[in-house]
DRENDREN-696341 format. One record per residue (C-alpha): residue in one letter; x, y, z. Coordinates in steps of 0.2 Angstrom, whole numbers, plus 5000, padded with zeros to 4 digits. Example, Ala and Ser with C-alpha at 12.3 -4.5 7.8 and 13.67 -1.06 7.14 Angstrom:
// DRENDREN-696341
A506249785039/S506849955036/
// end
This chain:
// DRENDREN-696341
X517649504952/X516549644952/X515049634963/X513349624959/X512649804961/X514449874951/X513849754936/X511949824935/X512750004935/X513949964923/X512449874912/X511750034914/X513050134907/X513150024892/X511250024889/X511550204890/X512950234878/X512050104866/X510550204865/X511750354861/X512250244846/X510650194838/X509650334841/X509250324825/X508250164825/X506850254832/X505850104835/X507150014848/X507450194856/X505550184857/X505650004867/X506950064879/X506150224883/X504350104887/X505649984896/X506350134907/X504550204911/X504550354900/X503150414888/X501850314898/X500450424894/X498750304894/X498050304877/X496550434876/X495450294867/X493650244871/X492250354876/X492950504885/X491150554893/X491050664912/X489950634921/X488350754918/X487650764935/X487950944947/X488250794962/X489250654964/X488450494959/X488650324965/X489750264948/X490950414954/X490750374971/X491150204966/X492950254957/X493150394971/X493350254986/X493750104975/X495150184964/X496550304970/X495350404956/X494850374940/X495750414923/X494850504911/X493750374903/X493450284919/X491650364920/X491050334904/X491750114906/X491150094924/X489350174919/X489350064905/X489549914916/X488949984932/X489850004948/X489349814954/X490049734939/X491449874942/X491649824958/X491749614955/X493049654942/X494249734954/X493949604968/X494649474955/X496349554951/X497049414942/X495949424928/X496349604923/X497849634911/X498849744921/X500349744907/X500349944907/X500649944924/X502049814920/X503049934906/X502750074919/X503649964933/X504749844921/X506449934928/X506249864946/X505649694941/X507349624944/X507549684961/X505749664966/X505749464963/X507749424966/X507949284981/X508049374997/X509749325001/X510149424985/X509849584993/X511049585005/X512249614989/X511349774985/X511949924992/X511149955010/X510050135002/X509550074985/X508249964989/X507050085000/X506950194985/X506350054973/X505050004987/X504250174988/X504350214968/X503450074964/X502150114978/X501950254968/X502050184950/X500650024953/X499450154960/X499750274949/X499750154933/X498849994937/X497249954931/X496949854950/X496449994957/X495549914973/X496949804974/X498349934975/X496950034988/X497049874998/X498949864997/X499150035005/X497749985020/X498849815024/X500549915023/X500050045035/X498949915046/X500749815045/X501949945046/X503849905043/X504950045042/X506250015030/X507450135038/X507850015054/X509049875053/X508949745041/X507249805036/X508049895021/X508649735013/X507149625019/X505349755016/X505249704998/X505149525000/X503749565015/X503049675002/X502949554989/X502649394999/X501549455014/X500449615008/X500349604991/X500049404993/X498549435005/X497949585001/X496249524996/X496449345002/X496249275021/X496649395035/X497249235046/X498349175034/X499149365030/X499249385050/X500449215051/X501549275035/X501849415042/X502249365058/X503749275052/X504049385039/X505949425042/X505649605039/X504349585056/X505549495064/X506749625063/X505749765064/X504849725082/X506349625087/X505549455085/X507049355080/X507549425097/X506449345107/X507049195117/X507049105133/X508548995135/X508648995154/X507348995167/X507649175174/X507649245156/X506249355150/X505749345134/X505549515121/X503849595121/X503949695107/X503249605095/X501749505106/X501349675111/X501049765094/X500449625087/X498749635102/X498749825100/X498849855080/X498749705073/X497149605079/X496449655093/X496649845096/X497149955111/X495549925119/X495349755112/X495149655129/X497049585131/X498149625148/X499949635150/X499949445158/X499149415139/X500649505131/X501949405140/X501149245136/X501049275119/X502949355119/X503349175127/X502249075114/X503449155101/X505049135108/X506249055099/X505949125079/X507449215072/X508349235056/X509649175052/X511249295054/X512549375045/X513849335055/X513949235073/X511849165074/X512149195095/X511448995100/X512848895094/X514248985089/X513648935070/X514149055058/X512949105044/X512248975034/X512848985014/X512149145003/X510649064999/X509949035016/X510149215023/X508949295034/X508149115032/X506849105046/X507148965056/X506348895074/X507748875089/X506948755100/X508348795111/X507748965114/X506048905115/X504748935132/X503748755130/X502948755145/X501148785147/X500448945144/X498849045145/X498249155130/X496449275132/X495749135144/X496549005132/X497448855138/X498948815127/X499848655133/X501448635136/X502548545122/X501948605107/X503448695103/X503348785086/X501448755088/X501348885100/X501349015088/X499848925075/X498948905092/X499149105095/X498849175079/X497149045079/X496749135097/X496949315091/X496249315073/X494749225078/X494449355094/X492749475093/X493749625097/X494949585081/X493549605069/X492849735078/X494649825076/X494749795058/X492949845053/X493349985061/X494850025051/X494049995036/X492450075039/X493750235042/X494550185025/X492950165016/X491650255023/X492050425034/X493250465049/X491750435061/X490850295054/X489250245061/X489050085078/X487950005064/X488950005051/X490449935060/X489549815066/X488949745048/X490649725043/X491449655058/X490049525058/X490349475039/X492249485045/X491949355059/X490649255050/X491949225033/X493449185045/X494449345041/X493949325023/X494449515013/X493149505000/X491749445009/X492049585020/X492449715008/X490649665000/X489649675016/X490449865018/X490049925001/X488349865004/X487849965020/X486750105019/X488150205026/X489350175011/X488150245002/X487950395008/X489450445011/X489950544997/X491250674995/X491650665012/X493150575017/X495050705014/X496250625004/X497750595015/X499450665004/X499850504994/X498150484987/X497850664983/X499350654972/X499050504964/X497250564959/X497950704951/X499250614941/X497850504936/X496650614934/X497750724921/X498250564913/X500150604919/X501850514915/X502950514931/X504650424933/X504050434953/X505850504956/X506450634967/X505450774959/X503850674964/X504350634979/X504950804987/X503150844986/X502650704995/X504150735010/X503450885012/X501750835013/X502250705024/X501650555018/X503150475006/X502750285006/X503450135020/X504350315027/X503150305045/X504550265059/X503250185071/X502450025069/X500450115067/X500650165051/X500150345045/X498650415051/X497050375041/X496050525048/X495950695041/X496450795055/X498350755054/X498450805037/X497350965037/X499251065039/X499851005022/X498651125014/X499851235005/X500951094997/X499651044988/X499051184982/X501051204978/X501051044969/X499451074959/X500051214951/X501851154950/X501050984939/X499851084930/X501351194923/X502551044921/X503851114933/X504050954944/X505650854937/X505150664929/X503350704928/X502550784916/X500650784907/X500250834888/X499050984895/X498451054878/X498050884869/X497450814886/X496050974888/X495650944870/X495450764870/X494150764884/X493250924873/X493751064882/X493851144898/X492051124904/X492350954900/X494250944909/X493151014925/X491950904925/X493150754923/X494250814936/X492850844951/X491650684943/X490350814942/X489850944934/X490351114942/X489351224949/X488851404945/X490051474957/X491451344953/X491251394934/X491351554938/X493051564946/X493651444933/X493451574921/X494051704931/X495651614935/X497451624925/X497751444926/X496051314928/X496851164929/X497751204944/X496351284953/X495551124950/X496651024956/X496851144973/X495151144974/X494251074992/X493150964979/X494550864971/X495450854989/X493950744996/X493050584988/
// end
């Protein structure tokens, strides 16, 4: 019987050969190539308007922070609507047809929502792929921008690397059912998903963790990382006594294993339960334990972990660490003591809630001025461009070269802090943008590819394609080197004023 993965490939060859066939019936050819990704260009329709001021102002700065950069058209809609309505609309992602972003990604859909046991039968380096090329198509495609933003924030403040253990197999279910589930929902309620997520569990060695006789010490990994990156932060209050307690509040969680389970001699339950979390209370530390200056009474058993992730979400120092981060997201590399203080309080005060915080950011004083000066790290600069230019991209190899290179290709970090969010890590990736500019610019990256002479002429020319492209108007000087230069477009896209937002 062939296996699983032989019969998609074979499905592929026949798809393949029957488009060979009826090429001729140009209209099902035509719903193939939208089902394989191809000829996504975003209809030119609507007002195509730039924006007319020389500085960036807040509807750009809106789609700058909010967006991984606007399409052409953007300005012209969210000036229309102006950026509070804008910003409503993307904090309620549900409501927005996203079905362009659907064709664009169509192709993985089987892989993305098949049960997790179902993985195991894919082969052990086809899954990564498929995690970082739809990374690439949703931010590139989908019309929730702030959403996709988020989804990128969580993933790094999460960090899994695909490439260690089972985590090739189990990231897309923890992508599916942990990020992009909580994204802009309840920051308590992510921080428990994910920390029995099997992808986490494998990761920092939860399912590891146990205590089945008195002189055995339980795995710290994971009670560590989840003080130090996760909640509270490296300078967040906690001691290594804390770490320990927390390692033995968690004891006993695993997965379910593929072979021998290692408690009972019990071999893997049937295909649909695997790496099925599941609580050994064999392997469980119930005694009492102490967490922060927190009594947790003995007995609780699987309890222990509610009372922990209570503990640690609910701690000052956590939504100080998560302002923090999002202030760096949001607002500049350095934000402002007041600033972070606004958010972590409308962090605390809403019990972890996303959007109550993300509305209490956008509101300071120091959002607001903060234009054009936070550096795009490597994956949002090439996104922008894409979008900005009004690309396709099959976000294959050819795309993503570029982004090795750069050093940012997505869930590709190999330590659990996630990719830097400050600039001065990715101030050495200068000249493979520049590179990549002019490599999409002249349509010389394979599987990507933008309509450059109808795209100039459908925004009304190059003073318009400039001003689309900076979300300003240029200045003297910049005009000037534009018309100097042999190729505008990918001195606009190399330019220090499309690398920041």
């Amino acid at each position: 019987m062939a296996s699983r993965r032989e019969f998609l490939i074979t499905g592929a060859s026949a798809l393949a050969l029957s488009v060979a066939i009826f090429k001729s019936v140009q209209g099902w050819v035509g719903n193939v190539q939208q089902y394989a990704g191809i000829g996504l260009h975003r209809p030119l329709d609507g007002p195509l308007t730039p924006p007319a001021s020389p500085q960036l102002d807040p509807v750009a700065h809106a789609l700058n922070r909010w967006t991984f950069g606007p399409v052409p058209g953007d300005y012209a809609r969210v000036a229309a609507m102006g950026p509070q309505a804008f910003l409503e609309e993307q904090l309620d992602p549900e409501k927005i047809d996203d079905s362009f972003c659907d064709r664009a990604t169509a192709r993985f859909a089987e892989c993305w929502w098949e049960p997790l046991g179902e993985a195991y039968e894919e082969d052990a380096e086809y899954l990564p792929p498929i995690l970082r090329r739809m990374a690439i198509l949703r931010a590139v495609y989908s019309e929730r921008q702030l959403f996709e933003v988020m989804c990128e924030f969580w993933s790094d403040h999460f960090n899994i690397d695909p490439g260690k253990g089972d985590c090739r197999y189990t990231k897309i279910a923890d992508d599916r059912d942990v990020i992009r589930t909580h994204a802009l929902g309840n920051f308590r309620d992510m921080l428990r998903v994910s920390a029995l997520s099997p992808a986490m569990l494998w990761y920092l060695d939860g399912r590891a963790n146990v205590k089945r006789t008195p002189t055995e010490k339980p795995n710290e990994n994971y009670a560590r990382e989840l003080m130090e990156l996760h909640t509270l932060g490296v300078h967040g209050g906690y001691t290594q006594h804390d770490v320990m307690e927390v390692a033995r509040c968690l004891t006993g969680w695993t997965i379910l294993a593929k072979k021998n389970d290692g408690f009972s001699g019990n071999l893997q339950s049937p295909f649909k339960d695997r790496a099925k979390v599941v609580f050994r209370k064999e392997a469980h530390d119930n005694g009492a334990k102490q967490v922060l200056g927190q009594e947790i009474p003995a007995g609780l058993g699987e309890g222990d972990l509610d009372r922990v992730i209570d503990i640690v979400a609910a701690h000052p120092s956590t939504a100080r660490f998560v302002a923090t981060k999002l202030c760096v997201r949001f607002i500049s590399d350095e934000p402002s003591p007041a600033a972070i203080e606004t958010v972590a309080r409308a962090f605390a005060d809403s019990n972890g809630d996303i959007k109550t915080t993300l509305r209490a950011l956008f509101a300071t004083p120091e959002f607001q001025a903060s234009t054009g000066v936070k550096f795009k790290r490597p994956f949002h600069f090439v996104v922008s461009a894409l979008r900005a230019t009004n690309a396709e991209t099959d976000a294959d190899r050819g795309l993503m070269s570029y982004l090795e290179k750069m050093g940012q290709v997505p869930f590709r970090w190999p330590t659990p802090d996630g990719y830097p969010a400050r600039a001065a890590h990715w101030h050495s990736t200068l000249l493979w943008r520049w590179k990549f500019a002019l490599a999409l610019a002249n349509n010389r990256i394979k599987g990507t590819h933008i309509e450059r002479k109808e795209f100039t002429a459908a925004l009304g020319g190059e003073a318009a394609l400039a001003a689309t492209l900076l979300n300003r108007q240029p200045g003297a000087e910049e005009s000037d080197a534009l018309l100097k230069s042999g190729d505008s477009l990918a001195l606009l896209l190399a330019s220090p004023a499309f690398q920041r937002c």
